[in-house]
N, C-alpha and C positions, 0 to 999 in steps of 0.2 A: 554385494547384496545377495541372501541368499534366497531360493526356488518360496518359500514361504513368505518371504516380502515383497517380490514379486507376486506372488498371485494374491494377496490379500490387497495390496495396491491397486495393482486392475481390477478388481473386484469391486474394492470402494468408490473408484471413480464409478463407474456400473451404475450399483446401487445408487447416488447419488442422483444420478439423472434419473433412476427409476422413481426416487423422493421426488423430485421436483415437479414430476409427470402427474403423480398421485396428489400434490401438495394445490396443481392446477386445476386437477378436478373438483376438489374440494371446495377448490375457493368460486365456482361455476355451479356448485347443485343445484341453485334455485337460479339459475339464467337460462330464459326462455332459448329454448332449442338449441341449446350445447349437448354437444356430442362428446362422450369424453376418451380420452387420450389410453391408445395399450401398447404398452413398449416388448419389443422383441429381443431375443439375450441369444449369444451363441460361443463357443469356446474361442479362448485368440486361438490357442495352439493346446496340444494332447503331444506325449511323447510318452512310448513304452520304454521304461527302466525293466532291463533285464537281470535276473535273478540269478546264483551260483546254482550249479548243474546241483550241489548238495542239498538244496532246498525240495530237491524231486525226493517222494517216500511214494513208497509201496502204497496203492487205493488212493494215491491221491489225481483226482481228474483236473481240478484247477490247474490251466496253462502256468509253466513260470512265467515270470512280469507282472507289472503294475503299471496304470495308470496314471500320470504325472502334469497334473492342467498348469494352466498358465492364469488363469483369469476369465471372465464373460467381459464380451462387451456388446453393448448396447449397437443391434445392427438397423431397428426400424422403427417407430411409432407411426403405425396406426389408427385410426378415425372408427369409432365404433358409431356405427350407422344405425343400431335399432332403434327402434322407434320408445322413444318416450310418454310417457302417460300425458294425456289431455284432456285439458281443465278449462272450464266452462266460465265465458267472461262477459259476455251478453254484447260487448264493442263487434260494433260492424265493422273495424278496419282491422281485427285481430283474427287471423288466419291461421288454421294448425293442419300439416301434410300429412297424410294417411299412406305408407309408403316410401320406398327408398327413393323421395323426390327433393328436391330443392328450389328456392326462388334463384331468379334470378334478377342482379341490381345492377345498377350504373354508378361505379364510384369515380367521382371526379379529381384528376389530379392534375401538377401542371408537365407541361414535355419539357425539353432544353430551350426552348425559346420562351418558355413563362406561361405560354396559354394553355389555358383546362382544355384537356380533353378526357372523354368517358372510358373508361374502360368497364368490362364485366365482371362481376363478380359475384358468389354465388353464398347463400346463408338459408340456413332452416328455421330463423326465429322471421313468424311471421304476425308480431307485432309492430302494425303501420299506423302512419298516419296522414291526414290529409293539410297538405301544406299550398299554400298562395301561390299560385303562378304568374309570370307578368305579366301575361294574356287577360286575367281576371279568373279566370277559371281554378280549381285545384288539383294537386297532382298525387298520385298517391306514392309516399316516400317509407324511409324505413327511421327508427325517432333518429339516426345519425345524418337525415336529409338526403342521405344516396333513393335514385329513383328506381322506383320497379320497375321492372320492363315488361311489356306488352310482346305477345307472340309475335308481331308486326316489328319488335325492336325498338321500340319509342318508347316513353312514359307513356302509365294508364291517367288520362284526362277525367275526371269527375265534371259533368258543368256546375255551375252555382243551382240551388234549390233542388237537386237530384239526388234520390240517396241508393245508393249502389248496393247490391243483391249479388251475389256471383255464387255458380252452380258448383256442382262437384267436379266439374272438367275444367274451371276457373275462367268461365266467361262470366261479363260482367254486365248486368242488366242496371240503366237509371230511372229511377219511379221517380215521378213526377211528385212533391211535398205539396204542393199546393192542389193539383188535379189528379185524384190517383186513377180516376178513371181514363189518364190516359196512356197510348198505346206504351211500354219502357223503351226507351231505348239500349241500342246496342254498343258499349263504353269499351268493346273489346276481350282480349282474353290475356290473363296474367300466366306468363311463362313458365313451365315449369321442365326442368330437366332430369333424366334419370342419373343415378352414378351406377357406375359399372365398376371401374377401379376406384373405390374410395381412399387404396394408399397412393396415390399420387395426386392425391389433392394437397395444395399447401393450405397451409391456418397463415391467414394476412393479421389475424386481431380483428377484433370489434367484435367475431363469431362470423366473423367471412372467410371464405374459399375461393382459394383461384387456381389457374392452371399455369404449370411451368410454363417459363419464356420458350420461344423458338420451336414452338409444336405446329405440325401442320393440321389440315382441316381433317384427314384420316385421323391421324391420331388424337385428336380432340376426341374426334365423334369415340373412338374406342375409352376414354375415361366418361365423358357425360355423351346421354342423350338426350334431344328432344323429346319431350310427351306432346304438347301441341304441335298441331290441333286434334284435337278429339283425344279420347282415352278410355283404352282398353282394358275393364276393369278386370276382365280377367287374365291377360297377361300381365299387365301392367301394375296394377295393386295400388297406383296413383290418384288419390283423390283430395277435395280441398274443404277442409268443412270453418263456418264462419261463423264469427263470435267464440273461437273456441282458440286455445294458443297451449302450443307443445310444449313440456313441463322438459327440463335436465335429463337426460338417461342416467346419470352418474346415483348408484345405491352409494349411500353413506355408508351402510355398515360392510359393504363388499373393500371399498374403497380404504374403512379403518380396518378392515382384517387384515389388507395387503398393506398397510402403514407400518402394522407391527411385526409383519413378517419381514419387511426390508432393515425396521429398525434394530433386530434380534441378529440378522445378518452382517449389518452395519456390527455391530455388538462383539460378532463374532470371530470379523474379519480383524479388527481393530486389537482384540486378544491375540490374535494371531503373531499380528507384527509385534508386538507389547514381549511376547514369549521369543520370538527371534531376535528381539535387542537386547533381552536377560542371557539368552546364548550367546550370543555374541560378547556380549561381555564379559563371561566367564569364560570363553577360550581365550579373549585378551587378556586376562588375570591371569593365565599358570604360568605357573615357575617352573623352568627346567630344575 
């Protein structure tokens, strides 16, 4: 196989995960608080082919040699964190983050012996809702039932007849439906964490984030941080506004401009090898 089938091959595989990346976005524009995906490209290998000593003329300053790639290959995807446009929905349990902040949820799965237990995990779509607990009470969940967690670590409890109010620092006040005149109480505060390293966050599905296996409590804290309790709006830029829910970061037409650039590339690469199998087959056709 020769140096041009090689590099047009590794090239296509490239591209292709660059498609699949782009094809994900796509299909995510209008899902509340998806962040979407940016892949990182780097050469396998570069090797300088040296040129005959005869190729030097007089005024010429260009080095002899050329550069001779092998291919890109896809070295990272990325989580693009900016904040998304927010869109005005009047629901008390729909929440949108001001800020490179994140909820955090309880998703339930089973261990090697069968029984659920919670594990954390983190999403920026902050369209919830309030679902039956077997206490009588309700609890506020996310529409896949995973529960929100409270800065305390628990689910946030709603009691029956109370309708929940939460500030910009995401504590949670309950007014009374029936007596507004009386005192609200206090339902807690809804967890929020900063990211720090957002390429080492994995993508679980659903539009969840989690953290590799076998991380200790240092190096957690160095990918997320805590914001509660309390929040520094001037360091921190963390805030929670309600009734309101984060729209897709993903531009359509940023995302079909890079469609057609991969596809032009794809196009090109493919000419490539197309022209290296027509030589090829002409040096196996002469006749001594």
């Amino acid at each position: 196989m020769n140096n041009s089938m090689i590099n047009s091959s590794v090239s296509m595989h490239s591209l292709q995960q660059k498609l699949d990346i782009l094809s994900n976005n796509i299909a995510n524009v209008n899902t509340n608080g998806f962040k979407k995906k940016e892949a990182s490209f780097e050469d396998v290998l570069t090797n300088v082919k040296s040129q005959p000593e005869g190729f030097r003329q007089q005024g010429r300053f260009s080095p002899l040699g050329f550069n001779q790639g092998w291919g890109a290959k896809l070295v990272q995807i990325q989580t693009n964190l900016a904040q998304g446009p927010i869109q005005s929905t009047g629901n008390p349990t729909d929440f949108a983050i001001q800020g490179d902040g994140l909820f955090e949820v309880s998703v339930s799965k089973l261990d090697d012996n069968g029984n659920p237990v919670f594990q954390p995990a983190w999403t920026r779509n902050g369209a919830f809702n309030l679902s039956p607990d077997p206490n009588g009470d309700t609890v506020l969940t996310t529409k896949e039932g995973h529960y929100v967690t409270g800065s305390d670590g628990n689910p946030i409890r709603i009691p029956t007849g109370y309708r929940p109010v939460v500030e910009k620092n995401g504590i949670i006040r309950g007014y009374n439906e029936q007596d507004p005149t009386l005192a609200p109480l206090n339902l807690g505060q809804i967890k929020l964490v900063r990211v720090v390293r957002p390429q080492l966050l994995q993508d679980v599905g659903d539009n969840l984030y989690a953290l590799p296996n076998g991380l200790t409590a240092a190096e957690k804290a160095n990918i997320l941080q805590d914001v509660n309790p309390g929040l520094d709006t001037t360091n921190n830029r963390v805030s929670l506004m309600q009734g309101f829910l984060e729209q897709s970061n993903v531009t359509l037409s940023d995302e079909m401009t890079d469609l057609v650039i991969v596809q032009r590339a794809l196009q090109l690469n493919s000419r490539a090898i197309t022209s290296a199998d027509q030589m090829m087959n002409i040096a196996n056709n002469l006749r001594a």
